[in-house]
C-alpha positions in Angstrom: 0.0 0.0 0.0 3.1 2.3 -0.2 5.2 3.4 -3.4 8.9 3.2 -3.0 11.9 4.6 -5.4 13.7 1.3 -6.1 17.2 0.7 -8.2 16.7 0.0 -11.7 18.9 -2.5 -12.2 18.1 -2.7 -15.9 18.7 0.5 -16.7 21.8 0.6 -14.9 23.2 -2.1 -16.9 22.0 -0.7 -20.3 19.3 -2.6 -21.0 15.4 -2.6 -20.8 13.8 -1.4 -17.0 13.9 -4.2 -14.2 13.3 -3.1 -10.4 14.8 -6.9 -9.7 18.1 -8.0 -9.8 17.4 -12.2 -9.6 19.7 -15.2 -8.8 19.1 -18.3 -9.2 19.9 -20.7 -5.8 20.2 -24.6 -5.6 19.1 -25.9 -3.3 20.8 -26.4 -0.1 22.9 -23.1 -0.8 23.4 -19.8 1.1 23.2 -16.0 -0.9 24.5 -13.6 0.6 24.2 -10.0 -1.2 26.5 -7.1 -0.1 25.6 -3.7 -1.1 28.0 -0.7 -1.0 26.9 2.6 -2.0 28.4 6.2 -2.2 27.9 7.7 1.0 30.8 8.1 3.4 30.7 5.7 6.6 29.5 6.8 9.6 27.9 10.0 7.8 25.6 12.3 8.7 23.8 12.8 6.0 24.3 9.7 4.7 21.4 8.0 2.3 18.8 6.1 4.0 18.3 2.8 1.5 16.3 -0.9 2.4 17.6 -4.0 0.5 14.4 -7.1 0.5 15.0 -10.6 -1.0 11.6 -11.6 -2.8 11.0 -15.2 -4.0 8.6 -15.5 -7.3 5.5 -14.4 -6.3 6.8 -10.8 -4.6 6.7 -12.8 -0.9 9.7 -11.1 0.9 12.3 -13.5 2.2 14.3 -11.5 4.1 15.0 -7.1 4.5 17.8 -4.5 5.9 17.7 -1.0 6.2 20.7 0.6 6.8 21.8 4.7 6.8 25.1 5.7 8.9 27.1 2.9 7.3 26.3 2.9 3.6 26.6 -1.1 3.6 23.8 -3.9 3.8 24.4 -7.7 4.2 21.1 -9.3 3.0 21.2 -13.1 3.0 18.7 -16.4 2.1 19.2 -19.9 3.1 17.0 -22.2 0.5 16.7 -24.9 2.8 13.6 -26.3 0.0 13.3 -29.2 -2.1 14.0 -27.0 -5.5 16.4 -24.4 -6.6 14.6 -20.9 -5.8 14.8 -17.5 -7.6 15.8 -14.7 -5.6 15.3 -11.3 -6.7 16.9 -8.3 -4.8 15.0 -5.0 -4.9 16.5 -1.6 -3.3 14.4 1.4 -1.8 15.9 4.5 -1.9 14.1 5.4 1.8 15.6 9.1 2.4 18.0 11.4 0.9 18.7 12.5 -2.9 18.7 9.6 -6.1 20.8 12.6 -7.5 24.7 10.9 -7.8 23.8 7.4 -6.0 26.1 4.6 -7.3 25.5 1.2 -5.9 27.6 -1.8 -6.1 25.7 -5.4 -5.3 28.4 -8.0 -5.0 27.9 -12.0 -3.4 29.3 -12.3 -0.1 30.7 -15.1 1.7 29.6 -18.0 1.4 28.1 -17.9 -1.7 31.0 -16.2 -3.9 33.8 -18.0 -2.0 34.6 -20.4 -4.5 31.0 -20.4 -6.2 29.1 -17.0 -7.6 25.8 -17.7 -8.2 24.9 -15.8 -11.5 23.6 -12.3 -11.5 20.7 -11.2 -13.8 22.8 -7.7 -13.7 26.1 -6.7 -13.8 28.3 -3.4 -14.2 31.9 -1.6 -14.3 33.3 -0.6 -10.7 33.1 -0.2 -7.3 30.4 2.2 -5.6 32.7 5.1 -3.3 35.6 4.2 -1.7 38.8 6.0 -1.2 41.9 4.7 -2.2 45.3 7.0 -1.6 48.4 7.1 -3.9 46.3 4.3 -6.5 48.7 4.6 -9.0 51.3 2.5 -7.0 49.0 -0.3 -5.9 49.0 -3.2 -8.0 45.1 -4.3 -8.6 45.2 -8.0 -9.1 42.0 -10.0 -11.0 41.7 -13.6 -11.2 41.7 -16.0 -14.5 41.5 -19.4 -14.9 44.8 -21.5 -15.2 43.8 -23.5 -18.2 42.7 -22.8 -21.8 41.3 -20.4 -22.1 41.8 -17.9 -19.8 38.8 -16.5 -18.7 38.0 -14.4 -16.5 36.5 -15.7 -13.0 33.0 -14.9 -12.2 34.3 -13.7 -8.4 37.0 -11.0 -10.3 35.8 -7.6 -10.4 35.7 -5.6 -13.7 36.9 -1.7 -13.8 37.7 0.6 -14.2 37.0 1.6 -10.2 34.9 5.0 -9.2 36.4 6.8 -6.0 34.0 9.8 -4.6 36.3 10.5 -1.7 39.6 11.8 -0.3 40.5 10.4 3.1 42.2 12.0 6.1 43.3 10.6 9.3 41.6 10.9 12.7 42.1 9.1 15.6 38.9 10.6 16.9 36.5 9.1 14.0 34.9 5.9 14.0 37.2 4.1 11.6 40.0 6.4 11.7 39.4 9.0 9.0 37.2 11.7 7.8 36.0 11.7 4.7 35.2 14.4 1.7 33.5 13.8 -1.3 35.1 14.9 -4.5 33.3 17.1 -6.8 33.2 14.9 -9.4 33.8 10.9 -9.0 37.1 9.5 -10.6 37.5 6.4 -12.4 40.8 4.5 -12.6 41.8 2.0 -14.5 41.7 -1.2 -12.5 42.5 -3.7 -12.1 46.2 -4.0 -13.6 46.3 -7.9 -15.0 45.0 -11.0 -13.9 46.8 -14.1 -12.6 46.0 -17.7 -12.4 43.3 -19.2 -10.2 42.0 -22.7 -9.7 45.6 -23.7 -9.0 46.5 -27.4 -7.6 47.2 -26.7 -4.6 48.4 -29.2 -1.1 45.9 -29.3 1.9 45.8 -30.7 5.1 42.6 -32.9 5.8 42.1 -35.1 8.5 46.1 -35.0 8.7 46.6 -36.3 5.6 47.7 -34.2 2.6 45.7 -33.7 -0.7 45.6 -31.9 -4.0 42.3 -30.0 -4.4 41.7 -27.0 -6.3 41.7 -23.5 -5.0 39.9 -20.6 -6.9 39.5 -17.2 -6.3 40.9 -13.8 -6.1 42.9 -15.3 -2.9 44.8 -18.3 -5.7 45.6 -15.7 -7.9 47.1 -12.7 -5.7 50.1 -14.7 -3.9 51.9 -15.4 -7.6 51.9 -11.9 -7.8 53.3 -11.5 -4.6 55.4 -13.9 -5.0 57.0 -12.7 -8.6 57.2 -9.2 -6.9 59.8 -10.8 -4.1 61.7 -12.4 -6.9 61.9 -8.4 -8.7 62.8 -6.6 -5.7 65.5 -9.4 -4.9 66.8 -8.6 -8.2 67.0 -5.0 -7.3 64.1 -3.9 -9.0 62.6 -0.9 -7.0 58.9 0.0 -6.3 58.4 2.0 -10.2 60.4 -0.8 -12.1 58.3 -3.2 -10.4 54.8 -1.9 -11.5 56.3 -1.2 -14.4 57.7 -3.9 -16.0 54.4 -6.7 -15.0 52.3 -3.8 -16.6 54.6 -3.6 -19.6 54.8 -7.5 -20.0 51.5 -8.5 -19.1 49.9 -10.7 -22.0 47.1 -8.9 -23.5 43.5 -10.9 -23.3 41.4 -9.8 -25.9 42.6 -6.8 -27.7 45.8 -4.9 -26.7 45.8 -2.1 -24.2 43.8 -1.9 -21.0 40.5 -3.4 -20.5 38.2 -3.5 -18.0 38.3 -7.3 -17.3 41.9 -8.2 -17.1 43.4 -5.1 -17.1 46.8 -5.0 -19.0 46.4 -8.7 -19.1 47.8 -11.8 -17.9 50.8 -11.6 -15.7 54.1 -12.7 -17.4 57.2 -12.9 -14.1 59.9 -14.4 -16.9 59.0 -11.3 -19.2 58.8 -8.8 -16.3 62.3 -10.3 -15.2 63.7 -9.8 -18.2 63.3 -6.6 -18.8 65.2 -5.2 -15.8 62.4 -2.8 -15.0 63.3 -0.6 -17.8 
């Protein structure tokens, strides 16, 4: 008996109008949606917004509100006998649509290993404040076989930051916050790097190959072929530099917002020296 603004997540993707964003969950599994959006935490005149989890027939499954912390965790348990559609609708309860990103991602333990598929999907991360983002190496994840796609849990650019941050001891989370006047987008992330490795576990103290997937597989080669660099006396600059340079290209050459510069290459960032 009440009219709501709600998200369009249709139109926010580019295509026709749809209030919902829907996922489709087996049965027996957990979603978990996370939602971000462009207000600063613990603001005061931060944006009231209510996410609600309808099945089918509108029922609602589960709702949050939230206002001083722009972030919602929304989750449903399909503890049925068949898989279930979910579909996520967002109120905009106070405050100004003008300039409101959101960003709706899977959250643990759904998009561990396994993303459910959205109806919806688009570029970047919603706020955020990132110093010095030029010098941080933004790592995506892509499979280790042929081909190399792109994992459903990697997160496409290029990233939107609508704030500067400053430090104070005083504030909630240790900084104050001010919004630029006009968002910037960087372009992130800079390559990819293997996931669904092979990888030794203990279980039941015994050791076993299983596969590992995810953001967290593909990140420590990185880290890894960065301490190999610096103990070649590579510095900071040469570093970034040469595993952008050398990064093989996925798709067409340059920057994209998938895999960045591409996928990493250590022997070809080695070999250049840094130069």
């Amino acid at each position: 008996g009440s009219s709501r603004t709600v998200m369009d997540f249709g139109a926010a993707s580019g295509v026709s109008s749809d209030a919902f964003q829907a996922v489709a969950v087996p049965v027996g599994k957990r979603l978990a949606f996370v939602l971000n959006w462009n207000d600063p935490p613990h603001g005061s005149g931060n944006r009231a917004l209510s996410a609600f989890l309808l099945d089918s027939n509108g029922t609602v499954l589960n709702q949050l509100s939230g206002a001083s912390d722009p972030t919602l965790e929304v989750a449903y348990n399909n503890n049925g006998s068949a898989p279930q559609t979910v579909r996520l609708a967002v109120s905009l309860d106070a405050g100004s649509a003008a300039g409101l990103a959101l960003q709706v991602m899977e959250g643990s333990a759904t998009c561990n290993i396994e993303c459910q598929a959205m109806s919806y999907s688009s570029a970047g991360a919603a706020g955020g404040s990132i110093g010095d983002f030029d010098d941080a190496l933004v790592v995506g994840a892509s499979f280790s076989g042929s081909p190399h796609s792109i994992g459903a849990w990697s997160n496409l650019g290029p990233f939107r930051l609508d704030f500067s941050a400053s430090a104070d001891a005083m504030a909630a989370d240790g900084f104050d916050y001010l919004r630029l006047p006009t968002p910037v987008h960087v372009k992130k992330p800079d390559l990819v790097s293997p996931d669904c490795v092979t990888t030794p576990f203990v279980e039941n103290g015994a050791l076993v190959n299983e596969q590992f997937c995810g953001t967290s597989a593909s990140v420590p080669s990185i880290a890894a072929t960065v301490a190999v660099l610096e103990s070649a006396g590579f510095n900071r600059a040469q570093v970034l530099k040469s595993l952008r340079a050398t990064a093989v290209p996925l798709g067409t050459g340059g920057w994209n917002a998938a895999s960045g510069y591409g996928l990493a290459d250590a022997a070809a960032a080695y070999a250049s020296g840094g130069n």
